[in-house]
C-alpha atoms as one frame of an Amber mdcrd trajectory, in Angstrom:
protein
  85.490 147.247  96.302  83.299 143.902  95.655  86.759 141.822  95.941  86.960
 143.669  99.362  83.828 143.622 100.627  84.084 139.493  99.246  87.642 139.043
 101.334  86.051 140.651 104.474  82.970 138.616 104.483  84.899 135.405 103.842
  87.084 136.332 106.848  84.069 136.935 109.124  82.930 133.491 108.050  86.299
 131.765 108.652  86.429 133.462 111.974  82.555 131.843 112.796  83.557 128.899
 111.499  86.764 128.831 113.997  84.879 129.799 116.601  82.192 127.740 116.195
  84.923 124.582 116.437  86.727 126.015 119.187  83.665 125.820 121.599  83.425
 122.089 121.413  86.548 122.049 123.762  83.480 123.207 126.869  81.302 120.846
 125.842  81.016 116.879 126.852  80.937 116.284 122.814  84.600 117.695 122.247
  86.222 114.326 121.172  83.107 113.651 118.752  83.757 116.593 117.775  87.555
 116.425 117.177  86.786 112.950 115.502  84.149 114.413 112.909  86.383 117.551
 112.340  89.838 115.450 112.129  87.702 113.503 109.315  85.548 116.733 107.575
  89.634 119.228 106.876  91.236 116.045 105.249  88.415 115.634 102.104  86.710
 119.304 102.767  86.184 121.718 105.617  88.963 124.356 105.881  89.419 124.567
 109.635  92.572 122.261 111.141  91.692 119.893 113.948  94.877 121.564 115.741
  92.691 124.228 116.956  90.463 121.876 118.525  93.071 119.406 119.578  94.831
 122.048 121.368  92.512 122.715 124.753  91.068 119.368 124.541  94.809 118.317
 125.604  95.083 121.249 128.113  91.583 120.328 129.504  92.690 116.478 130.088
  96.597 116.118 130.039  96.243 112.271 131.055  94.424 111.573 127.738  96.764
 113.396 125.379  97.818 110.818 123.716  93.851 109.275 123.243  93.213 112.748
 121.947  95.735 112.592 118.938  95.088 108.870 118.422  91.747 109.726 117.345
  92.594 112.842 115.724  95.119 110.570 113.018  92.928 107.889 112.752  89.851
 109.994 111.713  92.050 112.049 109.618  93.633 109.325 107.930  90.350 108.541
 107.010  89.051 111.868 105.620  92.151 111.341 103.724  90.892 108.568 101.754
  87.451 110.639 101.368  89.583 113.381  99.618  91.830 111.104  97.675  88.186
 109.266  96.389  87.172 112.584  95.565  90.292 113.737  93.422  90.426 110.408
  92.078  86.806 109.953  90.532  85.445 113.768  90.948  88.027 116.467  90.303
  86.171 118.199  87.636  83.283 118.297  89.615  83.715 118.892  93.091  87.893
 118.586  93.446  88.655 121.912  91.375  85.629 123.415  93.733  86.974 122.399
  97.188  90.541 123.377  96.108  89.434 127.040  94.944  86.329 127.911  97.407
  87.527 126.166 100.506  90.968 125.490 100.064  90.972 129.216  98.846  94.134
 127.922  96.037  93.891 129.540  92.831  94.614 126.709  89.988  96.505 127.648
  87.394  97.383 126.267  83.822 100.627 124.371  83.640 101.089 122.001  80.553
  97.620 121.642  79.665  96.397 120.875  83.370  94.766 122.717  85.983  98.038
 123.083  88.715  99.275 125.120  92.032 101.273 127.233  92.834 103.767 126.012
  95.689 103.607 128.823  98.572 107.231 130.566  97.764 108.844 129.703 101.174
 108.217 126.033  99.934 109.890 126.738  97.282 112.875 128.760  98.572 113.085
 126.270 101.390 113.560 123.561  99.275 115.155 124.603  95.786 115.520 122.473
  92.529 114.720 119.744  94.236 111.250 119.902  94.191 111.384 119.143  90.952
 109.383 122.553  89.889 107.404 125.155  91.509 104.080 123.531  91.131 102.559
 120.754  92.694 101.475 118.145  90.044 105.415 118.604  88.815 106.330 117.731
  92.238 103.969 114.921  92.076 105.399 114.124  88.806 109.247 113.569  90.803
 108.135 112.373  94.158 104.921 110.798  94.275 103.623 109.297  97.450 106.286
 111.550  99.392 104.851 114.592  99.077 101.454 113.083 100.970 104.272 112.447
 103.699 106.173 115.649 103.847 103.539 118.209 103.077 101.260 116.175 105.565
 103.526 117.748 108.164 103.301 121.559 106.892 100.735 124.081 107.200  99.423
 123.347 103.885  95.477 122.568 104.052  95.758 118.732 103.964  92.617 118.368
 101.756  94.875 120.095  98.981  96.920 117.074  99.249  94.649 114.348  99.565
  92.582 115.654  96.607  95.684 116.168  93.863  97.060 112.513  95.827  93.832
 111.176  93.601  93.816 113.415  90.736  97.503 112.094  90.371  97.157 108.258
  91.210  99.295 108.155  94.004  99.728 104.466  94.722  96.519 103.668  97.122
  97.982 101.725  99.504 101.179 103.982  99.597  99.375 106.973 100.353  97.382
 105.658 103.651 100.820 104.310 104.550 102.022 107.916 104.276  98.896 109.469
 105.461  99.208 107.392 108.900 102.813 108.400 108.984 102.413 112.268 108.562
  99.515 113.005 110.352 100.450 111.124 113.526 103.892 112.842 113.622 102.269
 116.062 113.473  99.238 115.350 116.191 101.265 113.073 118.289 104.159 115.800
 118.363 101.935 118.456 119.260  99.834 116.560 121.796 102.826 115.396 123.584
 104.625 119.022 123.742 101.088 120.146 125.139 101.776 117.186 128.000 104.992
 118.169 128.600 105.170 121.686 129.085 101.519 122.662 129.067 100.614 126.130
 128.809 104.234 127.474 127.133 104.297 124.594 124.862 100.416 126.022 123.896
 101.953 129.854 123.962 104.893 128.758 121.415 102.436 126.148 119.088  99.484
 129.320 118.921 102.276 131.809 118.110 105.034 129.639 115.870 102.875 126.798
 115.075 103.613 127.172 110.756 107.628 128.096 111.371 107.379 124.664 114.159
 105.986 122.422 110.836 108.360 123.796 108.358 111.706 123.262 110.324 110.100
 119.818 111.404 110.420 119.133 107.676 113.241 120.730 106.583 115.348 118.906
 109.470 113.637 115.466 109.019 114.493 115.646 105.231 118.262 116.675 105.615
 118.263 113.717 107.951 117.241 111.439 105.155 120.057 113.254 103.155 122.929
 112.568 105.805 121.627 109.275 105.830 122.148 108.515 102.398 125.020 109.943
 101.830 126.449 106.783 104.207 124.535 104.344 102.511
């Protein structure tokens, strides 16, 4: 009953919180607002800037492009915020973050505090992974995974946290950081452009399955692409 009563009041919260963001879109602040929330989910808040992103692009089609400019740049940013934090304060506040906003339990794997890859990550993408929790995919793939999970629904503060608790090349991983988080707000920004209000239909409804065939096609282009090389 108190895990219940816990889950319910944590969803009430969520749904404030998500709110709360959402009404910045009516307001003359909404690109502040996009810029501080872009920067606050990459190092610690849980809501995605999508949700903001998304009717500040319907409100102003002209600008969608300014719109997920700013939304990379400031998340790029919060990026390096989370990666400081996993990098010099995992212990303290990392673990914390990761298990009461992040809501991801940590498990032990080999003597270290790991997760637990969500299992369609898993299924989608087999053996090679390199194992079925992150810091073993870190282990195999490094800066990549900043890139490729950058694009899936995964909280992006779980990566840019672990990217500094597992040394990800600095320099690498804003490199990567620019790369995944523009294709995923310039993509969506410039569907919302396109095809306005069925393109914002399809995203609200399919938004998760859009980000994991994104991936899954972009990386079996890399693998028809190397198999020519």
């Amino acid at each position: 009953m108190t895990t219940q009563t816990g889950q319910i009041s944590r969803f009430y919260l969520h749904r404030r919180l998500y709110n709360w963001v959402l009404h910045w879109a009516n307001t003359p602040y909404g690109l502040p607002a996009l810029v501080f929330l872009s920067f606050a989910e990459s190092s610690f808040f849980p809501i995605p800037p999508d949700i903001l992103l998304i009717p500040l692009v319907m409100g102003a089609l002209h600008r969608w492009w300014r719109f997920a400019l700013w939304c990379t740049f400031a998340s790029v940013v919060g990026g390096l915020a989370g990666y400081g934090i996993g990098f010099f304060a995992w212990e303290t506040a990392g673990r914390w973050i990761v298990e009461n906003i992040a809501h991801v339990h940590l498990v032990q794997v080999n003597g270290r505090g790991d997760i637990a890859l969500p299992t369609y990550i898993v299924d989608t993408f087999g053996s090679g992974l390199g194992g079925e929790y992150l810091f073993q995919v870190y282990d195999k793939w490094n800066a990549w995974i900043v890139f490729v999970f950058g694009l899936t629904p995964l909280p992006y503060k779980l990566i840019t946290i672990t990217a500094g608790v597992a040394h990800v090349n600095l320099p690498v991983f804003i490199v990567t950081s620019i790369a995944a988080r523009a294709t995923r707000f310039f993509v969506v920004a410039w569907m919302l452009k396109k095809w306005g209000e069925p393109a914002k239909a399809f995203i609200d409804r399919y938004f998760n399955l859009l980000c994991i065939a994104f991936v899954v096609l972009l990386i079996a282009g890399f693998a028809v692409a190397a198999a020519f090389l």
